[in-house]
N, C-alpha and C positions, 0 to 999 in steps of 0.2 A: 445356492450360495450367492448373494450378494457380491456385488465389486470390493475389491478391496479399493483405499485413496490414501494418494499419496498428496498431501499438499506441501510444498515449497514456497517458503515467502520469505525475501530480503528487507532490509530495511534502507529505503530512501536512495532508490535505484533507478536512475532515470530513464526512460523509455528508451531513449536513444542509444544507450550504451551497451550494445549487446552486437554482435558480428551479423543476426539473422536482417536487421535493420540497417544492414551498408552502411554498417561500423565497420573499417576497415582496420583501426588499429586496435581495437578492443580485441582479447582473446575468451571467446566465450565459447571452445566446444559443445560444454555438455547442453548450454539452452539451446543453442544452435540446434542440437539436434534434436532436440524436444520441440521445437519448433518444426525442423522439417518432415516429422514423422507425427506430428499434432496440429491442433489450429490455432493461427494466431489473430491475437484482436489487434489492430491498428491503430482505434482509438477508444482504448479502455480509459477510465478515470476513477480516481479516489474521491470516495462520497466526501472525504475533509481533507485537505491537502496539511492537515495535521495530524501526526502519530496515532494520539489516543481516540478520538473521536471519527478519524478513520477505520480505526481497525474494530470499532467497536459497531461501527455503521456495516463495515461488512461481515461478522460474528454476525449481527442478529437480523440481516435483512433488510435493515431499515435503513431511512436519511435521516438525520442527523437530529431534525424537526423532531419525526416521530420516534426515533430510543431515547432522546431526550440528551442525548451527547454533543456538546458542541464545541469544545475547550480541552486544552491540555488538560487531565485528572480528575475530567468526568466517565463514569464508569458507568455500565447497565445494569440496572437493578438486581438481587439476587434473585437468582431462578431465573433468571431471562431464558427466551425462547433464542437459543444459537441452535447453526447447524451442526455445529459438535453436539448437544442437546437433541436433536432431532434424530442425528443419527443414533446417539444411545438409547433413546427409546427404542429402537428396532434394531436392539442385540449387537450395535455394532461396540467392540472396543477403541476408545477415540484415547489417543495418546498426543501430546504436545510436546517438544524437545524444543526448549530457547523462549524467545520474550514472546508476552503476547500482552502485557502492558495494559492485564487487569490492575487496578488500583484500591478497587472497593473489598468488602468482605469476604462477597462470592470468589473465591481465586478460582476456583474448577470453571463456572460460565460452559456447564456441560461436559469438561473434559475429564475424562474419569482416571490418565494419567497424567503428571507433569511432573518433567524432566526440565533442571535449569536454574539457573540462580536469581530468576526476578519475581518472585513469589514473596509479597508483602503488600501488605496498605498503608495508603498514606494517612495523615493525623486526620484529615476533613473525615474518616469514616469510623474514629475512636468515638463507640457511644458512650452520652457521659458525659466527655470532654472537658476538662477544669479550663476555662481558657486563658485565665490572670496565671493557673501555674506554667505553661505552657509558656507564658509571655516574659514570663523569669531566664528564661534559656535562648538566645540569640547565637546567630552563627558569627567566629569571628570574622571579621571585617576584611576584603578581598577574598573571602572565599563563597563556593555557590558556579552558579554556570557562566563558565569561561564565555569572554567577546568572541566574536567573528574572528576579530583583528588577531586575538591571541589564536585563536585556530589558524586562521591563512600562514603566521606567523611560526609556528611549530610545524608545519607540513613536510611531511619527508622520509624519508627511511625509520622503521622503527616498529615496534610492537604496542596495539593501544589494549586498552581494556575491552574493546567491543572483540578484538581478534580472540584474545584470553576465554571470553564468555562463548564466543562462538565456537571454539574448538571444544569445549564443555561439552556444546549443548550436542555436537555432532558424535564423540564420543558417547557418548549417551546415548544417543539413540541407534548408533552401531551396537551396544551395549545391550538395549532394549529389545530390538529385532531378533538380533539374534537369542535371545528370549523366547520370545513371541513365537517363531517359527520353528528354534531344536533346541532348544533350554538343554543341552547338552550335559549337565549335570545331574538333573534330577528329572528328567524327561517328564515336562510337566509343560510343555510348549500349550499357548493356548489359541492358535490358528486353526482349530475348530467353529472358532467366530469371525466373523467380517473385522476389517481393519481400518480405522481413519486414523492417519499417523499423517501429525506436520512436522516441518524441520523448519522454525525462525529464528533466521539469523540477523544478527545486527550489525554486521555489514552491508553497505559500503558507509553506513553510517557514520560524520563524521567523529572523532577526530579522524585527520590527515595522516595517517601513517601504515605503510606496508612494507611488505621485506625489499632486504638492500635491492635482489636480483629485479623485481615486478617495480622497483620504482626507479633504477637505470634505464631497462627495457622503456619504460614511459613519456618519461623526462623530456625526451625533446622529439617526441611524437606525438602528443597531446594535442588536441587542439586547445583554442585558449574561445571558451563561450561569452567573453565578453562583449557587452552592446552598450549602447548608450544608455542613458536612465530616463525613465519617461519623464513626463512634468507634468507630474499625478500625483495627489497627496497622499496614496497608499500607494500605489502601482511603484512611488519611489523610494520606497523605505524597506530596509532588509529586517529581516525577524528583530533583532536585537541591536539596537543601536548603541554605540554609534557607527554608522555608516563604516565599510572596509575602507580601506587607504591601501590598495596593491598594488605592485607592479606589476609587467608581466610575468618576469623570470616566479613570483610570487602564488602570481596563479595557473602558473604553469606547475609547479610544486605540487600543489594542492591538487589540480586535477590529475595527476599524473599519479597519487597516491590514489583518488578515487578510485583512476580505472585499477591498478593494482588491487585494491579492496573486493573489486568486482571479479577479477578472473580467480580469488580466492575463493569467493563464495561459490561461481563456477564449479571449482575443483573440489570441493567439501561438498557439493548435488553429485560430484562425480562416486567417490567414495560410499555415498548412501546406495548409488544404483547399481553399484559392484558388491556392494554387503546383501542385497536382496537377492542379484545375481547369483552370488554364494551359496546364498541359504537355502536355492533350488529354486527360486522364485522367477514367472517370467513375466518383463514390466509391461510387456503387453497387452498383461492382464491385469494390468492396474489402471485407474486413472487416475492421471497424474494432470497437477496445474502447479504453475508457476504464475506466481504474481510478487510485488511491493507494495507497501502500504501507501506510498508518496514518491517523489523524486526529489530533484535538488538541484537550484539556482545554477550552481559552480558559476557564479559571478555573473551570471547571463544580465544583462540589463541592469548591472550593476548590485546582481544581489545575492545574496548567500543563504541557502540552508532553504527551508521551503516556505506557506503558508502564503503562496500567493496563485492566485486562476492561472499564471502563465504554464505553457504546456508541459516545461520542464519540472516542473511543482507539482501538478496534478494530475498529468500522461503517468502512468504508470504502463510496462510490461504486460501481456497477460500471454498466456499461454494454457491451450487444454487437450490434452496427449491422451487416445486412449484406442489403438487401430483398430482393435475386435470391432468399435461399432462406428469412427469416428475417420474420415478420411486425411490423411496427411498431407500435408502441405497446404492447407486451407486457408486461405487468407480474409476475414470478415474486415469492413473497414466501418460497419454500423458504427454509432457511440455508445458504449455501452458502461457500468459502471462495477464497480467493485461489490455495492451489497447485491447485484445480481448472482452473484456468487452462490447463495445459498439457497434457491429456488432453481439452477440447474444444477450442484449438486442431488438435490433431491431427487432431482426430473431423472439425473441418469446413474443413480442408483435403487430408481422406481419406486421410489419415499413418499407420501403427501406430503404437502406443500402445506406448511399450516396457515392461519388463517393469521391478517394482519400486517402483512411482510409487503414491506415496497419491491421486494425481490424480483424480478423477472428471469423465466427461464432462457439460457442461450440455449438451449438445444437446436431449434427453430435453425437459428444463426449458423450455427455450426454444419446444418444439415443443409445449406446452400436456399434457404426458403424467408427472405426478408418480409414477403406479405405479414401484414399487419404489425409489423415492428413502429411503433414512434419514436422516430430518431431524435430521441433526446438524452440526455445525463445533463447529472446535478451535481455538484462540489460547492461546499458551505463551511463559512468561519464565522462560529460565535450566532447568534440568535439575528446577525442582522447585515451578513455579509453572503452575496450568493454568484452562482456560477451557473448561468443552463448555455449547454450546447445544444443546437439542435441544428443538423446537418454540419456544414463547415462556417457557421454563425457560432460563434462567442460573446452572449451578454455577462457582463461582470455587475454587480451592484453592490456600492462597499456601503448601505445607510445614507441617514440625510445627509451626513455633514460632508460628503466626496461624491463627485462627478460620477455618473455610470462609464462604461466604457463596452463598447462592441469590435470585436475583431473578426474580420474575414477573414479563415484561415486559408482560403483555396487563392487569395488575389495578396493576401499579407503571414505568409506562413512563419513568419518570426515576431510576429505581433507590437510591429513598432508603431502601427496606426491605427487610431481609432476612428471608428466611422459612424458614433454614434449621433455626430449633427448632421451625418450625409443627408438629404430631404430624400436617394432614393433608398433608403433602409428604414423611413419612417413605420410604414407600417409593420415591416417585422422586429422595430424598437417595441410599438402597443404590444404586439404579441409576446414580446419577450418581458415586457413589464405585466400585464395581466398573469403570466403564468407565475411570475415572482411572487406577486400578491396570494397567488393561488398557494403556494409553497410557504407562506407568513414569513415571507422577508419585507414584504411591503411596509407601508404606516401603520395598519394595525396590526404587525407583529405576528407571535403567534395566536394572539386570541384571533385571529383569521385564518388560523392555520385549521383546516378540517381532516386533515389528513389524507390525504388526497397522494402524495408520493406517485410511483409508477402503479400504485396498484390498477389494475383491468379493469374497463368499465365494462 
């Protein structure tokens, strides 16, 4: 019998905010302890420090380049090769409870259940498409996605649609489980088969709002992430302009509701692993990961919401729990990335690896063994904006029309200097531009792109 997996994923959760990482005000028991009884990565990264072409870069293994996703409401082909896909080919039941922010035709993308209320496409994939009728029908005028301003601005005590959605999707899949394991009704339980079950939540995802109790407790123990603003033509500009206008008591609000978003999401991983618990199940025998798609600004450097290299945007969480074969409290501090994801699930539930996949397996990592690792990751915006880390180096390159930018993280670990005219970093600038090129972010684009990703030479 195959492992059962459990995957856990938040939405837009910044690395830093969890109790295992000497967060001291943050209340995060249950990753806490998924953490100290699992391995954590130090420096994980999201192949897009955007929603959809993040999540869709770690579904199918790939960067960004190679699935072809690079933008809000690009989606992967139907039939794409995911690891929920991989795993149903080999008997597994893969279920999904909560967003996973398919947009195209394909909703399933492998998963053979789905639980949750974001199951739709958008117009771009209506074949057919009338476009002049279509262009008869406009939205009225102030309505569509709320400013920054208006978010910092409503931050506070309260209930949003992401909490509503989220308790859905958690219900649900208490619902589903308990199914799966003693369908107590018609004893028709179907854990005769392996299990790939995720729970995505879309918390801490803004808006600003959580209950009265988690945003008194916050309020005035928050810390406030703000920094100066660089003077960088993108490094200075938040997702949606126009620029915020906050105070502190403002962004003290707002983060103060974050972290409360966050010890919810906590408490709702808690409730799954007491419904498993229940069910007779022991999580030992599971493997279990926690990850986010991205993280979020919370004002850092003057910016809000994500889509940008800095660590708070593109650090993500990770976490991989599984003690039968995996030792606890492991600390890797490699760079690693998000669609590595689906070349070690493979690996440790003794899958082949299909062919294709920028994927790299962590087992290696996990198992305390860095030879031959290339300390590098990627993070990418749009066909011509790119991110390589390699060791505690940070190359940014936003296109022709904006200055590159390098950051050392181990001598500048809040990323306020750039060091990319220093003359003693010149040559690991070449190196960091040849590999860009190599990646088709360069001047010729992707028609230079050979697809080249992490895959193994």
């Amino acid at each position: 019998m195959r492992p059962n997996v459990l995957f856990l994923m938040s939405d837009e959760h910044r690395f830093d905010v969890v109790g295992y990482e000497g967060n001291d005000v943050i209340r995060t028991p249950t990753l806490d302890f998924l953490a100290e009884t699992g391995v954590v990565f130090r420096n994980a990264y999201a192949a897009s420090p955007i929603c959809v072409p993040g999540r869709q870069a770690m579904m199918s293994g790939q960067l960004p380049m190679t699935c072809g996703c690079h933008r809000f409401g690009d989606d992967l082909a139907p039939n794409s090769m995911t690891f929920a896909r991989r795993f149903a080919q080999y008997a597994y039941i893969t279920a999904c409870s909560g967003k996973l922010h398919h947009t195209g035709v394909d909703q399933m993308q492998g998963w053979t259940v789905r639980i949750g209320s974001d199951t739709h496409t958008t117009d771009r994939y209506i074949e057919g498409k009338v476009e002049n009728e279509f262009e008869k029908y406009t939205p009225a005028p102030g309505t569509g996605k709320w400013s920054n301003q208006k978010e910092i601005e409503r931050a506070g005590a309260g209930e949003s649609i992401n909490a509503i959605k989220d308790e859905y999707s958690v219900l649900g899949a208490e619902q589903y489980l308990t199914g799966y394991f003693a369908d107590p009704y018609y004893d028709r339980p179907e854990s005769h088969r392996p299990l790939l079950f995720k729970l995505s939540l879309r918390q801490p995802h803004y808006a600003f709002k959580t209950d009265e109790g988690k945003f008194l407790h916050y309020l005035n123990r928050v810390p406030i992430y703000q920094e100066s603003r660089a003077d960088h033509p993108v490094l200075s500009r938040t997702q949606a302009p126009p620029d915020v206008e906050a105070t502190p008591r403002d962004i003290r609000r707002a983060t103060a509701a974050y972290y409360g978003m966050v010890e919810t999401v906590d408490a709702q991983y808690k409730r799954l692993l007491d419904c498993l618990e229940q069910l007779g199940q022991d999580i030992d025998d599971w493997i279990i990961v926690y990850t986010s798609d991205h993280g979020d600004m919370l004002g850092e450097h003057g910016i809000w919401e994500k889509t940008q290299f800095y660590e708070g945007s593109c650090r993500v969480p990770l976490i991989i729990r599984w003690p039968k074969k995996l030792a606890g409290g492991t600390l890797v501090d490699e760079n690693v990335n998000l669609c590595d994801l689906f070349a070690t699930l493979c690996d440790l539930a003794d899958l082949p690896i299909p062919e294709g996949r920028d994927s790299r397996s962590l087992v290696p990592l996990m198992n305390g063994d860095p030879s031959g690792w290339v300390n590098e990751t990627v993070s990418a915006i749009g066909e011509d904006r790119v991110m390589i880390k390699h060791d505690a180096l940070k190359y940014c390159s936003y296109g022709p029309d904006a200055p590159e930018v390098l950051f050392d993280l181990e001598k500048d670990p809040k990323e306020n200097t750039s060091f990319i005219d220093d003359p003693s970093y010149a040559d690991a600038v070449e190196r960091f531009r040849a590999r860009r090129d190599e990646l088709g972010y360069g001047p010729a684009g992707a028609a230079g792109y050979a697809g080249a990703g992490y895959r193994p030479t």
